[in-house]
GUVEX-485591 format. One record per atom (N, C-alpha, C): residue in one letter; atom name; x, y, z. Coordinates in steps of 0.1 Angstrom, whole numbers. Example, Ala and Ser with C-alpha at 12.3 -4.5 7.8 and 13.67 -1.06 7.14 Angstrom:
<atoms>
atom code: A | site: N | c1: 132 | c2: -57 | c3: 78
atom code: A | site: CA | c1: 123 | c2: -45 | c3: 78
atom code: A | site: C | c1: 132 | c2: -33 | c3: 78
atom code: S | site: N | c1: 128 | c2: -22 | c3: 71
atom code: S | site: CA | c1: 137 | c2: -11 | c3: 71
atom code: S | site: C | c1: 129 | c2: 0 | c3: 79
</atoms>
This chain:
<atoms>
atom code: X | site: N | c1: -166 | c2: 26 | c3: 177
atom code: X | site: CA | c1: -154 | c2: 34 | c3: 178
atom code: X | site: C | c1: -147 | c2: 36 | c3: 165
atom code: X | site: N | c1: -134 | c2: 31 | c3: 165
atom code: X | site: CA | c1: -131 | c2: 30 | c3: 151
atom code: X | site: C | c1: -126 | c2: 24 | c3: 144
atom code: X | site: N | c1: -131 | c2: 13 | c3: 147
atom code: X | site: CA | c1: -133 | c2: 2 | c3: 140
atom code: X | site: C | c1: -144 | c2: -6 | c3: 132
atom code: X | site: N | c1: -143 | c2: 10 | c3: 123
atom code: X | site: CA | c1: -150 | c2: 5 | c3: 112
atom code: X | site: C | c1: -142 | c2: -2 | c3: 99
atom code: X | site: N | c1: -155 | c2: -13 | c3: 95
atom code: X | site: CA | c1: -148 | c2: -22 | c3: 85
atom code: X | site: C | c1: -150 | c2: -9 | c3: 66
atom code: X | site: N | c1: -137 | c2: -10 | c3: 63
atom code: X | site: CA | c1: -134 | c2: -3 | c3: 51
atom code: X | site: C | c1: -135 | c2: -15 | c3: 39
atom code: X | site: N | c1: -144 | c2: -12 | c3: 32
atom code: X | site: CA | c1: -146 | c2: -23 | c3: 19
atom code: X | site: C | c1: -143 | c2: -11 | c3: 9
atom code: X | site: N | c1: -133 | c2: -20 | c3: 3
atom code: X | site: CA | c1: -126 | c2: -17 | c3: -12
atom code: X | site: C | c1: -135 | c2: -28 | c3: -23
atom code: X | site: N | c1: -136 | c2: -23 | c3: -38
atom code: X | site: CA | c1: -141 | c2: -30 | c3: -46
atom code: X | site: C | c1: -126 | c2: -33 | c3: -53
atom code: X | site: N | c1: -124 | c2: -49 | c3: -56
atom code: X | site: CA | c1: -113 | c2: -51 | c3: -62
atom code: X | site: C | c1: -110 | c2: -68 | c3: -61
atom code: X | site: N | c1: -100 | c2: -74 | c3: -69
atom code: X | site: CA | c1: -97 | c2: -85 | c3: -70
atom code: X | site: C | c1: -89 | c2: -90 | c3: -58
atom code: X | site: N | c1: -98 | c2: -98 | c3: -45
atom code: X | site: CA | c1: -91 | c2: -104 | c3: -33
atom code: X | site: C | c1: -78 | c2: -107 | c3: -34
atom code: X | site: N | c1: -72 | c2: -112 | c3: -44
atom code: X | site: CA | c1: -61 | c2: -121 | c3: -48
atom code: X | site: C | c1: -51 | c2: -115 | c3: -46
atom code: X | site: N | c1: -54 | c2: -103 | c3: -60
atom code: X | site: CA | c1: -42 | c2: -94 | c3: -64
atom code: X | site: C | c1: -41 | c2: -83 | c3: -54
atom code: X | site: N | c1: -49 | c2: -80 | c3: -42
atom code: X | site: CA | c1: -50 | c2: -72 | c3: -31
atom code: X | site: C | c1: -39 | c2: -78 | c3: -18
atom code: X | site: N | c1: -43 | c2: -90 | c3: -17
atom code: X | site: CA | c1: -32 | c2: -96 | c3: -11
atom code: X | site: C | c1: -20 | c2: -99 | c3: -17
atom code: X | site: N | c1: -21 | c2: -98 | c3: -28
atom code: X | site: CA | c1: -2 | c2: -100 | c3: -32
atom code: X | site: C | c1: 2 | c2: -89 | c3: -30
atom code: X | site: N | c1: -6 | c2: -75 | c3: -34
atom code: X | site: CA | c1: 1 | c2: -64 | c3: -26
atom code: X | site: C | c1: 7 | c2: -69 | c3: -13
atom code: X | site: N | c1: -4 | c2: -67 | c3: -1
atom code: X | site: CA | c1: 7 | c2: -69 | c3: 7
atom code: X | site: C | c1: 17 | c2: -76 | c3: 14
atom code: X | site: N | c1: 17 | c2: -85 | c3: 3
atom code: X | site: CA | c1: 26 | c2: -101 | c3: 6
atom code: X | site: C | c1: 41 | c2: -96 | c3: 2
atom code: X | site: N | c1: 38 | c2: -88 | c3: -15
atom code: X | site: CA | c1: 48 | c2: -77 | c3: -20
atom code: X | site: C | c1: 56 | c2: -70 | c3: -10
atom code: X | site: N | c1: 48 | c2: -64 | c3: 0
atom code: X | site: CA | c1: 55 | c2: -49 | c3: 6
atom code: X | site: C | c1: 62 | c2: -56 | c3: 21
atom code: X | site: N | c1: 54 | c2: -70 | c3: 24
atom code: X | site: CA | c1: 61 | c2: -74 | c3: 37
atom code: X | site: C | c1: 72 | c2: -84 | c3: 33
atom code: X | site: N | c1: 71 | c2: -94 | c3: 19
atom code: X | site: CA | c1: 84 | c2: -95 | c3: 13
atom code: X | site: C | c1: 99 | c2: -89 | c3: 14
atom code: X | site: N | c1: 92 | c2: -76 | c3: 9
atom code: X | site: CA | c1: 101 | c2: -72 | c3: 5
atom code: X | site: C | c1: 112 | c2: -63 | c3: 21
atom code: X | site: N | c1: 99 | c2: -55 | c3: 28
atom code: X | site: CA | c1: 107 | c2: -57 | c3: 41
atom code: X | site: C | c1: 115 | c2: -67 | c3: 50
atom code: X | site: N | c1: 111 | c2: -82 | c3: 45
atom code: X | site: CA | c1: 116 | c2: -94 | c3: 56
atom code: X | site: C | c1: 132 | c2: -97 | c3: 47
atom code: X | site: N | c1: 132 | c2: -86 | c3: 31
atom code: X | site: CA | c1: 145 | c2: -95 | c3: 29
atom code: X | site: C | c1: 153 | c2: -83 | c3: 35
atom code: X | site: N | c1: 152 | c2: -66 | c3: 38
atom code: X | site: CA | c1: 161 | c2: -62 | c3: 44
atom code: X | site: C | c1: 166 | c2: -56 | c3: 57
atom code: X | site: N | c1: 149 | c2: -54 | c3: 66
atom code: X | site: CA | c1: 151 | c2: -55 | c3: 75
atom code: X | site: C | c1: 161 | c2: -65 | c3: 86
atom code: X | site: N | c1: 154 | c2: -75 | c3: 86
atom code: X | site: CA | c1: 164 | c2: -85 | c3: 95
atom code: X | site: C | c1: 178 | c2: -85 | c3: 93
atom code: X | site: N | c1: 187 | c2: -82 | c3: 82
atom code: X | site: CA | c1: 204 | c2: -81 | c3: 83
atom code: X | site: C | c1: 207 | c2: -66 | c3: 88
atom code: X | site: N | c1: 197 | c2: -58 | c3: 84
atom code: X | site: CA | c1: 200 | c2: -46 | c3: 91
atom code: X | site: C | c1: 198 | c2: -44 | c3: 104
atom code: X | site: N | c1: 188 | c2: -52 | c3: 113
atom code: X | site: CA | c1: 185 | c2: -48 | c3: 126
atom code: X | site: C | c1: 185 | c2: -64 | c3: 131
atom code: X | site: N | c1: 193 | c2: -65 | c3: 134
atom code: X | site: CA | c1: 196 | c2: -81 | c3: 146
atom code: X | site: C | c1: 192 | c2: -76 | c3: 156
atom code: X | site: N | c1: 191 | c2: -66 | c3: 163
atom code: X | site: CA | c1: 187 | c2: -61 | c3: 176
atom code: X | site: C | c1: 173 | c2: -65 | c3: 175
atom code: X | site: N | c1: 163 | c2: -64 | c3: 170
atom code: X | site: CA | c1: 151 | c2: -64 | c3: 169
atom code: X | site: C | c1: 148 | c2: -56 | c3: 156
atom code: X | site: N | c1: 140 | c2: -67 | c3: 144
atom code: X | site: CA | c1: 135 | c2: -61 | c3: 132
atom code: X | site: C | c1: 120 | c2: -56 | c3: 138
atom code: X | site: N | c1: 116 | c2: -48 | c3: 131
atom code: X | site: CA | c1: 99 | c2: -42 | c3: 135
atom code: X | site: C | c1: 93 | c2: -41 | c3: 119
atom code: X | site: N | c1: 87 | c2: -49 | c3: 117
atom code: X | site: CA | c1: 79 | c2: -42 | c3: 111
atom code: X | site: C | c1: 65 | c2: -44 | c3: 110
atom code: X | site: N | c1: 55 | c2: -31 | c3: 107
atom code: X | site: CA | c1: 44 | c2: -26 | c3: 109
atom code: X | site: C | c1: 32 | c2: -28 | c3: 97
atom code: X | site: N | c1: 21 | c2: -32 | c3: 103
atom code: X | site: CA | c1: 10 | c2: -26 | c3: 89
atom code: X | site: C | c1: 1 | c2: -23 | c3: 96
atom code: X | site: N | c1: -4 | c2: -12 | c3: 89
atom code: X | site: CA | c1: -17 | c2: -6 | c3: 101
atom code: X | site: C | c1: -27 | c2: 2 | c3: 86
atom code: X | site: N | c1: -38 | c2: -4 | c3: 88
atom code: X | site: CA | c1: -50 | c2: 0 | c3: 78
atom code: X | site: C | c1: -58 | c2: 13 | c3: 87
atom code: X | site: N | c1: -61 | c2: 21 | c3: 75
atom code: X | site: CA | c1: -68 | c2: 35 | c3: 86
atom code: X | site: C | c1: -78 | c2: 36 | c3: 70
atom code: X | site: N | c1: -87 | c2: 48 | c3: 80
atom code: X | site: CA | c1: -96 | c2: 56 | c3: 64
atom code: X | site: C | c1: -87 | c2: 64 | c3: 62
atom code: X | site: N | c1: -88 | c2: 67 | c3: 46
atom code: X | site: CA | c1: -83 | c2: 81 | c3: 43
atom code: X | site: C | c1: -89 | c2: 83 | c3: 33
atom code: X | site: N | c1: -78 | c2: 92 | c3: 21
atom code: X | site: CA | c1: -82 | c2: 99 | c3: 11
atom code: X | site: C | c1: -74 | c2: 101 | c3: 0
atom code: X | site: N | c1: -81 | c2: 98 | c3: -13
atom code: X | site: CA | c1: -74 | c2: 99 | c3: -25
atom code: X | site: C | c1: -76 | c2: 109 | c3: -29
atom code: X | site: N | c1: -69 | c2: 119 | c3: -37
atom code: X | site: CA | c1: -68 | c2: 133 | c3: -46
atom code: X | site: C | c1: -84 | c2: 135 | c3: -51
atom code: X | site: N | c1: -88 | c2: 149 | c3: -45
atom code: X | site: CA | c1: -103 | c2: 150 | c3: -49
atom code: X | site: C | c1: -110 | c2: 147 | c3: -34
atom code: X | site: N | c1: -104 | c2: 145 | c3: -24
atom code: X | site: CA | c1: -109 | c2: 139 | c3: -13
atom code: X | site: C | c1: -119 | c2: 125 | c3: -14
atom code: X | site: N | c1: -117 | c2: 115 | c3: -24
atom code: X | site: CA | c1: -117 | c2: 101 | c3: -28
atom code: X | site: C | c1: -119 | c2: 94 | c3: -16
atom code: X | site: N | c1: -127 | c2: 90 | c3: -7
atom code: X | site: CA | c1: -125 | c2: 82 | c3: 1
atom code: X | site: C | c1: -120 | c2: 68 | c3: 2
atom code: X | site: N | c1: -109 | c2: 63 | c3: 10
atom code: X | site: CA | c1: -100 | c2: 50 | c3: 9
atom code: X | site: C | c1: -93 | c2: 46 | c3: 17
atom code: X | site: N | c1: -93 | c2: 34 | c3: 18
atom code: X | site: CA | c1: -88 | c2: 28 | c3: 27
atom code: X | site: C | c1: -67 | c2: 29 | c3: 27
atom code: X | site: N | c1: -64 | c2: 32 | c3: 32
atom code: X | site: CA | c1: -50 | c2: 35 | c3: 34
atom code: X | site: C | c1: -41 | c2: 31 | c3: 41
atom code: X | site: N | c1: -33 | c2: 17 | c3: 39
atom code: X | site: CA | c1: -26 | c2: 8 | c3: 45
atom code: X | site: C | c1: -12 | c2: 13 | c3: 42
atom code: X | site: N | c1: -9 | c2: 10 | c3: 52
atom code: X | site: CA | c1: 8 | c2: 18 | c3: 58
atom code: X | site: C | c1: 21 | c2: 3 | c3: 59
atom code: X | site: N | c1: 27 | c2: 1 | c3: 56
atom code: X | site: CA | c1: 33 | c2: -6 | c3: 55
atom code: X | site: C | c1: 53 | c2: -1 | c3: 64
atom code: X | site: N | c1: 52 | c2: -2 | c3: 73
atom code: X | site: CA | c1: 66 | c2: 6 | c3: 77
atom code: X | site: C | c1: 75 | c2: -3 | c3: 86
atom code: X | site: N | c1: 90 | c2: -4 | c3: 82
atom code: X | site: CA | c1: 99 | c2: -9 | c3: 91
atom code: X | site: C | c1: 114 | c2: 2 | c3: 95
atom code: X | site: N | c1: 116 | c2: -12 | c3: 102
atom code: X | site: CA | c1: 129 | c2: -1 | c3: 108
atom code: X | site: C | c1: 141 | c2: -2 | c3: 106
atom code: X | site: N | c1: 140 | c2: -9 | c3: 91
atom code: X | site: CA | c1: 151 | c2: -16 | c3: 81
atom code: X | site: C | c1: 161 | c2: -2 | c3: 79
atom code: X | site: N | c1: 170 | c2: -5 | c3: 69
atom code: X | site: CA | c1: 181 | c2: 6 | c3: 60
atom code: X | site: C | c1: 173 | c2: 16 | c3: 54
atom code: X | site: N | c1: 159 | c2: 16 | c3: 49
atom code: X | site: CA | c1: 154 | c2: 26 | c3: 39
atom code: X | site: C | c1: 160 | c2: 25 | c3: 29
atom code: X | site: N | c1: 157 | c2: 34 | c3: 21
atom code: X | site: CA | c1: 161 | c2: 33 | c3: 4
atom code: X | site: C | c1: 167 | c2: 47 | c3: 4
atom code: X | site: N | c1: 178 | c2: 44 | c3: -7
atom code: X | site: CA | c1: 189 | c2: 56 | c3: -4
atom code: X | site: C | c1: 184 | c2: 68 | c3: -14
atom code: X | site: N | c1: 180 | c2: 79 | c3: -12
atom code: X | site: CA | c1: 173 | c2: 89 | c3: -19
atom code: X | site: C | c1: 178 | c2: 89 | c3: -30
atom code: X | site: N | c1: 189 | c2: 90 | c3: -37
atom code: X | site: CA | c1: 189 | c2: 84 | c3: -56
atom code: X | site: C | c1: 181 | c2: 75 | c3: -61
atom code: X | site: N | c1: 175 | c2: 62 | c3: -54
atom code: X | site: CA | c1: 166 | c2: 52 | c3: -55
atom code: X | site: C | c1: 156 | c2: 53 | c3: -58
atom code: X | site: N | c1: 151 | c2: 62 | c3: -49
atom code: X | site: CA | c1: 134 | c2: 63 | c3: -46
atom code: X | site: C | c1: 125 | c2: 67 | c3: -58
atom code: X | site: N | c1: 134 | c2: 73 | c3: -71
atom code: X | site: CA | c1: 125 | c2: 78 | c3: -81
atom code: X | site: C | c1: 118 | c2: 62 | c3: -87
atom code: X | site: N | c1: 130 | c2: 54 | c3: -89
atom code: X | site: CA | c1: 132 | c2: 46 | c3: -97
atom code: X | site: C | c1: 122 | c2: 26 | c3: -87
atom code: X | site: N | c1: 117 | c2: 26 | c3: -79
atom code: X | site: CA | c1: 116 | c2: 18 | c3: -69
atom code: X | site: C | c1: 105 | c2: 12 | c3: -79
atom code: X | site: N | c1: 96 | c2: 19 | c3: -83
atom code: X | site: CA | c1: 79 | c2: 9 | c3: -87
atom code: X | site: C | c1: 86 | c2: 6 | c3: -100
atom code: X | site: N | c1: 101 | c2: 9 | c3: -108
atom code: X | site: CA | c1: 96 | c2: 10 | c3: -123
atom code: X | site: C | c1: 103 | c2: -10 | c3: -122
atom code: X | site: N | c1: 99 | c2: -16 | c3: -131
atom code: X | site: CA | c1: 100 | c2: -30 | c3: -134
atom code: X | site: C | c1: 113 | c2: -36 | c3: -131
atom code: X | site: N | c1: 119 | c2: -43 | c3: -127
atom code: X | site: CA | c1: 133 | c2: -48 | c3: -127
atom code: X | site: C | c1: 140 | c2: -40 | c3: -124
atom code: X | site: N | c1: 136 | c2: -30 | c3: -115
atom code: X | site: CA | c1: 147 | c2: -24 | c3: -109
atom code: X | site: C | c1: 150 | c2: -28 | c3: -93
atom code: X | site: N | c1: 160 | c2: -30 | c3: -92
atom code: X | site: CA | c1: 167 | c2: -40 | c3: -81
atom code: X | site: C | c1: 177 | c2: -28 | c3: -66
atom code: X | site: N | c1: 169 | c2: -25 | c3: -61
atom code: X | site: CA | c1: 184 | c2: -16 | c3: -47
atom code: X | site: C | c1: 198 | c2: -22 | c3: -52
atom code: X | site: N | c1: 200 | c2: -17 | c3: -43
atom code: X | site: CA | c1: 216 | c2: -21 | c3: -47
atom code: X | site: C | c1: 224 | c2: -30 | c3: -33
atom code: X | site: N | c1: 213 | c2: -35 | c3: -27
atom code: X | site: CA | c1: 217 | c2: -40 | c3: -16
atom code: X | site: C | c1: 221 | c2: -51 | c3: -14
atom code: X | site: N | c1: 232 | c2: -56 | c3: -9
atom code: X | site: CA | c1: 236 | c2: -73 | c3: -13
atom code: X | site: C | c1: 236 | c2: -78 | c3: 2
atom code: X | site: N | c1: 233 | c2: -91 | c3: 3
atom code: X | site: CA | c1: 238 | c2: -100 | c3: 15
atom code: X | site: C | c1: 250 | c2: -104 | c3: 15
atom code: X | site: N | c1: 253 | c2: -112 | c3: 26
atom code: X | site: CA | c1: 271 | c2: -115 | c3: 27
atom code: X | site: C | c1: 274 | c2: -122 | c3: 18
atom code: X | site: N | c1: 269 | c2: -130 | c3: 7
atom code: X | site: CA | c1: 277 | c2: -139 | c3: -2
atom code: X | site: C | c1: 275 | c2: -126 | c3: -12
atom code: X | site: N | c1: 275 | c2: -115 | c3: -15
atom code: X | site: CA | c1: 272 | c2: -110 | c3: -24
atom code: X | site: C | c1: 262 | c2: -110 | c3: -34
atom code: X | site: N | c1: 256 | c2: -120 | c3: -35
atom code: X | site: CA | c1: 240 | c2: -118 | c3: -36
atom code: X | site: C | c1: 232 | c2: -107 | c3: -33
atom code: X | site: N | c1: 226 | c2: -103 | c3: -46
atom code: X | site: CA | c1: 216 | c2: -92 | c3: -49
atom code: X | site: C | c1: 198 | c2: -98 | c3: -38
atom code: X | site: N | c1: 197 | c2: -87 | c3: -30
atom code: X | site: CA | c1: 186 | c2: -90 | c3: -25
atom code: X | site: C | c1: 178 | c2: -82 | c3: -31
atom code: X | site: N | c1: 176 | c2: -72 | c3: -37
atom code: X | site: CA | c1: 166 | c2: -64 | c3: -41
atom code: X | site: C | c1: 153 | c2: -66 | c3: -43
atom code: X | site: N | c1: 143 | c2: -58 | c3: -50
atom code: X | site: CA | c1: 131 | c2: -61 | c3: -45
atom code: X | site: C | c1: 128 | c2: -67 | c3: -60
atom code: X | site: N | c1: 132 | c2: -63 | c3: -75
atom code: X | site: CA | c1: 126 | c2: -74 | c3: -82
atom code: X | site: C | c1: 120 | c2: -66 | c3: -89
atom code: X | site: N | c1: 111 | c2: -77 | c3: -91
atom code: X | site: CA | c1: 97 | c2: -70 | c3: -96
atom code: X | site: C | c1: 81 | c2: -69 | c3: -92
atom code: X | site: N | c1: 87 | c2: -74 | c3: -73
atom code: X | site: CA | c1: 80 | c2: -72 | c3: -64
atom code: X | site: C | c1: 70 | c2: -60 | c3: -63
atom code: X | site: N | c1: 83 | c2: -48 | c3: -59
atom code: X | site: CA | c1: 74 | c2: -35 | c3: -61
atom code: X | site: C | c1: 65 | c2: -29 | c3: -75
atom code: X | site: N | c1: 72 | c2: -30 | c3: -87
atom code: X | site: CA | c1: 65 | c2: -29 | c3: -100
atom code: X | site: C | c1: 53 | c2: -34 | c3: -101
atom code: X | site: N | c1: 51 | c2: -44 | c3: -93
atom code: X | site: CA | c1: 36 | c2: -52 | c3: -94
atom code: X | site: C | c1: 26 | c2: -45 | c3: -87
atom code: X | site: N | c1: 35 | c2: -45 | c3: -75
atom code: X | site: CA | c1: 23 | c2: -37 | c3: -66
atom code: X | site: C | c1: 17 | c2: -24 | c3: -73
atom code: X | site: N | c1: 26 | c2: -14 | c3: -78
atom code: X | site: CA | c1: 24 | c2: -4 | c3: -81
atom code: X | site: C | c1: 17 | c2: -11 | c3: -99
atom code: X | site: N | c1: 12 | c2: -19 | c3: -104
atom code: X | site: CA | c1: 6 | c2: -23 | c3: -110
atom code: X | site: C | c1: -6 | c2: -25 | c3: -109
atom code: X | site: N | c1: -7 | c2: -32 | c3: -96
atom code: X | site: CA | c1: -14 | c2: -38 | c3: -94
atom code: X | site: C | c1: -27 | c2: -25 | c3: -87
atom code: X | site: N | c1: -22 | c2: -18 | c3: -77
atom code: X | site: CA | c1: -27 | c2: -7 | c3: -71
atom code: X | site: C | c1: -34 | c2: 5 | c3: -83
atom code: X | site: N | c1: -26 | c2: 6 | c3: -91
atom code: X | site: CA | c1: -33 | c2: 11 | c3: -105
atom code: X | site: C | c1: -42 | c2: 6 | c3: -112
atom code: X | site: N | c1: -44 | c2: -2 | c3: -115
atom code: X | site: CA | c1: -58 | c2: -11 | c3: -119
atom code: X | site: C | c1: -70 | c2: -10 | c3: -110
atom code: X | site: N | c1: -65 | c2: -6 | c3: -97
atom code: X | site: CA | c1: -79 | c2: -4 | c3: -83
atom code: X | site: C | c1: -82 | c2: 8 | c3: -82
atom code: X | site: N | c1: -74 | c2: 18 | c3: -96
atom code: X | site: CA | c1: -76 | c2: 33 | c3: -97
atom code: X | site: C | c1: -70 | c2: 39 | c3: -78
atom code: X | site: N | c1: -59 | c2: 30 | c3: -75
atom code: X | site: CA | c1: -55 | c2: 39 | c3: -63
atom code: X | site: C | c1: -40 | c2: 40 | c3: -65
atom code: X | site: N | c1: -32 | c2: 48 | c3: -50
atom code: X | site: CA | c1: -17 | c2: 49 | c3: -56
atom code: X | site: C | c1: -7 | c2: 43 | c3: -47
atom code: X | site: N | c1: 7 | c2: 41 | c3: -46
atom code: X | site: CA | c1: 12 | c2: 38 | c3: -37
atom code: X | site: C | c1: 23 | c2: 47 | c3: -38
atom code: X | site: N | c1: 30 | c2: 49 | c3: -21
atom code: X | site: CA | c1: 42 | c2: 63 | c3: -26
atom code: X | site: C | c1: 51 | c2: 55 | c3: -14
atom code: X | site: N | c1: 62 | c2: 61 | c3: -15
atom code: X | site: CA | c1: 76 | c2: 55 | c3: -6
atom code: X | site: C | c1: 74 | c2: 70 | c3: 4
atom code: X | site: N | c1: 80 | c2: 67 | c3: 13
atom code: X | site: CA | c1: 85 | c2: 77 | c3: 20
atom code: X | site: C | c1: 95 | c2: 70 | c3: 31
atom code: X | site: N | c1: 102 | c2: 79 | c3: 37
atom code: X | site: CA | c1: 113 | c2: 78 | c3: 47
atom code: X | site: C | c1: 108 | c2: 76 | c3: 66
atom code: X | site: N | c1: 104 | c2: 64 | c3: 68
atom code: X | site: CA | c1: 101 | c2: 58 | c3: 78
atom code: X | site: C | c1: 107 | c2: 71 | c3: 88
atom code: X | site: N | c1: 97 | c2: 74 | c3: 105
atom code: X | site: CA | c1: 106 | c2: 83 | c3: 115
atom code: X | site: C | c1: 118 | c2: 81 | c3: 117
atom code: X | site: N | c1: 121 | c2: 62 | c3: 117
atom code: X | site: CA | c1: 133 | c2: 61 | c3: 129
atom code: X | site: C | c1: 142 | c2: 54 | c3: 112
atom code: X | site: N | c1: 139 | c2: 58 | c3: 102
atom code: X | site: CA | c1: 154 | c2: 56 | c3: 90
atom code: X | site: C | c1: 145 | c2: 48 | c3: 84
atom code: X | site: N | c1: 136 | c2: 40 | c3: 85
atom code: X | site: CA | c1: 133 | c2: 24 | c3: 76
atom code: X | site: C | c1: 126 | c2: 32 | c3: 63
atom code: X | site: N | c1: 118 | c2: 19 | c3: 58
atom code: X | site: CA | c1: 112 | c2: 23 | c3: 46
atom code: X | site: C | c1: 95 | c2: 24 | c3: 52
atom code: X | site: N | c1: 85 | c2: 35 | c3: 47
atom code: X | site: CA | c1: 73 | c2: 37 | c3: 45
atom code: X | site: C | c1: 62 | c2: 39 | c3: 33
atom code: X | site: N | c1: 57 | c2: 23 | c3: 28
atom code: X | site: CA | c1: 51 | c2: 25 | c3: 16
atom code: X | site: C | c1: 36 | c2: 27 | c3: 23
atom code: X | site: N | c1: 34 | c2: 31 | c3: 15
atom code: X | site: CA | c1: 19 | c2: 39 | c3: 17
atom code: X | site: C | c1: 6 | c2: 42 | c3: 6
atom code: X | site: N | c1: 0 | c2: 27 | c3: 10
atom code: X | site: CA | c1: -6 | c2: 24 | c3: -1
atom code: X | site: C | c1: -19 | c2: 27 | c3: -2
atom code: X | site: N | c1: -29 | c2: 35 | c3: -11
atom code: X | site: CA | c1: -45 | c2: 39 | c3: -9
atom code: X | site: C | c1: -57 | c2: 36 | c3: -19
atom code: X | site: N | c1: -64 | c2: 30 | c3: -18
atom code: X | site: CA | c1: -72 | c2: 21 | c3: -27
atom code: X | site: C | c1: -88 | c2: 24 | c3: -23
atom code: X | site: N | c1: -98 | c2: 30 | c3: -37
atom code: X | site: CA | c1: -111 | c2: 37 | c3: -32
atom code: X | site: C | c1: -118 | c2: 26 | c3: -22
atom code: X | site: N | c1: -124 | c2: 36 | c3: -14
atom code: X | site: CA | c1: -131 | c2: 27 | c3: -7
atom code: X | site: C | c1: -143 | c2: 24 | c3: -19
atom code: X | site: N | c1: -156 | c2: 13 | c3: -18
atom code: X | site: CA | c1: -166 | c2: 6 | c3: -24
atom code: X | site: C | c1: -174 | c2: 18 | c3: -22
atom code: X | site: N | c1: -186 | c2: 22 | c3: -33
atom code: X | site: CA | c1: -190 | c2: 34 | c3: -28
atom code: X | site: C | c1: -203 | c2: 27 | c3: -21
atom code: X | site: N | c1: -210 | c2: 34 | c3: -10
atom code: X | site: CA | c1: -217 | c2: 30 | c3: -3
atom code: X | site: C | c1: -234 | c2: 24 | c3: -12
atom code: X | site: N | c1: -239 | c2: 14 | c3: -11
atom code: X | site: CA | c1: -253 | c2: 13 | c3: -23
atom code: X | site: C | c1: -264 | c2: 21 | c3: -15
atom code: X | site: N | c1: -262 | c2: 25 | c3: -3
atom code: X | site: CA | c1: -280 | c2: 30 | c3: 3
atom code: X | site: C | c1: -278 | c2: 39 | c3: -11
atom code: X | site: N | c1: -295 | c2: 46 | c3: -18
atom code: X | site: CA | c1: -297 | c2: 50 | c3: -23
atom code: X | site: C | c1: -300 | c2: 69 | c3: -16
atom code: X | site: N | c1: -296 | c2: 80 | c3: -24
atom code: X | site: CA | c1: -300 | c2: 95 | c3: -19
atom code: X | site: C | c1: -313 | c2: 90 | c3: -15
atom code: X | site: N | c1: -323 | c2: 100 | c3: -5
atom code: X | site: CA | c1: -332 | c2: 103 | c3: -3
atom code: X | site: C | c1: -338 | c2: 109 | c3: -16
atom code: X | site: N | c1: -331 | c2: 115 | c3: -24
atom code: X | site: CA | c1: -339 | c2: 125 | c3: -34
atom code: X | site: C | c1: -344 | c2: 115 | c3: -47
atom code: X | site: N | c1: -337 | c2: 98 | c3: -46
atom code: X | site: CA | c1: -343 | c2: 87 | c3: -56
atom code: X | site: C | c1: -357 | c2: 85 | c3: -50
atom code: X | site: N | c1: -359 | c2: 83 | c3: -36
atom code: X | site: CA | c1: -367 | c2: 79 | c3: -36
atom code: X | site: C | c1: -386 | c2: 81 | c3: -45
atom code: X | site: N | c1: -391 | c2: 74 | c3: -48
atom code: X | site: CA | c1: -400 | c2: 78 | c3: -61
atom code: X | site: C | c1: -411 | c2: 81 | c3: -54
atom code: X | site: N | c1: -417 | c2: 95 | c3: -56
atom code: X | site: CA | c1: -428 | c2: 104 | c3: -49
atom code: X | site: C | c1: -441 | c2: 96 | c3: -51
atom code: X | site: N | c1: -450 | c2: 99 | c3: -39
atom code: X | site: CA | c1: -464 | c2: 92 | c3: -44
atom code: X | site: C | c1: -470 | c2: 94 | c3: -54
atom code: X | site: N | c1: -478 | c2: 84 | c3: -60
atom code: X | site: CA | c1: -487 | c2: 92 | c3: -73
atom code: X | site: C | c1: -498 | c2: 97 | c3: -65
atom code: X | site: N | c1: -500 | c2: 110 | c3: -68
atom code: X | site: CA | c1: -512 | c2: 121 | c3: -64
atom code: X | site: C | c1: -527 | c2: 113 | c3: -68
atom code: X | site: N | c1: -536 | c2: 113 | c3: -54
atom code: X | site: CA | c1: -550 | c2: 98 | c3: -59
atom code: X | site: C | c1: -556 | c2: 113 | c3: -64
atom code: X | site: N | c1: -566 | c2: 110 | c3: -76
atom code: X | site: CA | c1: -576 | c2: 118 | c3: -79
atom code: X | site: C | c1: -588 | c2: 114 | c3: -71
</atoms>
C-alpha cells in the first residue's frame, strides 16, 4: 500500500536534529497557546523537489499562535528570535533552532518553507532528495560477445 520506506542519502544525526528543531520549537509555543489541547503533527509522505526531484517530505504542523506574517521572511535567518514572551517576560523564541535546520536541510541539497497551518498554527514543510535507486538501466546491461 503506502507504506513505502523513503531513503534519503544524508547524515542520521543532523537529520534528526532537524526534527528535534521543528518539534522544539513547536512544544515551546504551542502549549501556552492551547491549554485546551496542544496538537501537534508530523507526517512523512513522497513528494517532490523543483525539477520534479523525488523526496521525501515531512510536514511538521501545530495548532499553536503561528508566526505573525511580518516574521515569516525573517524565521530561517540566524538569531532571529519571534517576538513571543512567556509570563515572566522571557523571550521564548526559536533561536537558532530554525537557522540550523534551514542549514542543515541545505547541505541535503533540499528545502524547508513555513506556511500558515488550516486551523492558525505554524506549517514547516521540510523536503530532502530521496537516495537515488542503485538497480542499474536495462540499457547497461553488457551485450553478449557474438561466438564466431
Amino acid at each position: 500500500g503506502d507504506d513505502e520506506t523513503l531513503i534519503v542519502r544524508g547524515n542520521p544525526v543532523l537529520l534528526r536534529e532537524v526534527i528535534a528543531n521543528l518539534l522544539d520549537n513547536a512544544m515551546k509555543y504551542v502549549p501556552l497557546a492551547r491549554p485546551d489541547g496542544a496538537r501537534i503533527t508530523v507526517n512523512v509522505a513522497r513528494g517532490a523537489l523543483d525539477g520534479n526531484q523525488p523526496a521525501a517530505e515531512i510536514v511538521v504542523e501545530d495548532n499553536g499562535p503561528g508566526v505573525p506574517a511580518n516574521q515569516q521572511a525573517d524565521l530561517f535567518k540566524r538569531f532571529f528570535r519571534g517576538d513571543a514572551q512567556n509570563g515572566n517576560g522571557v523571550e521564548t523564541g526559536a533561536g537558532l533552532g530554525l537557522a540550523i535546520v534551514h542549514d542543515i536541510i541545505a547541505m541535503h541539497g533540499g528545502t524547508v518553507s513555513y506556511e500558515d497551518a488550516p486551523e492558525g498554527g505554524s506549517r514547516f514543510v521540510v523536503r530532502v532528495p530521496l537516495a537515488a535507486r542503485t538497480a542499474k538501466p536495462a540499457s547497461e546491461t553488457p551485450a553478449a560477445a557474438p561466438t564466431h
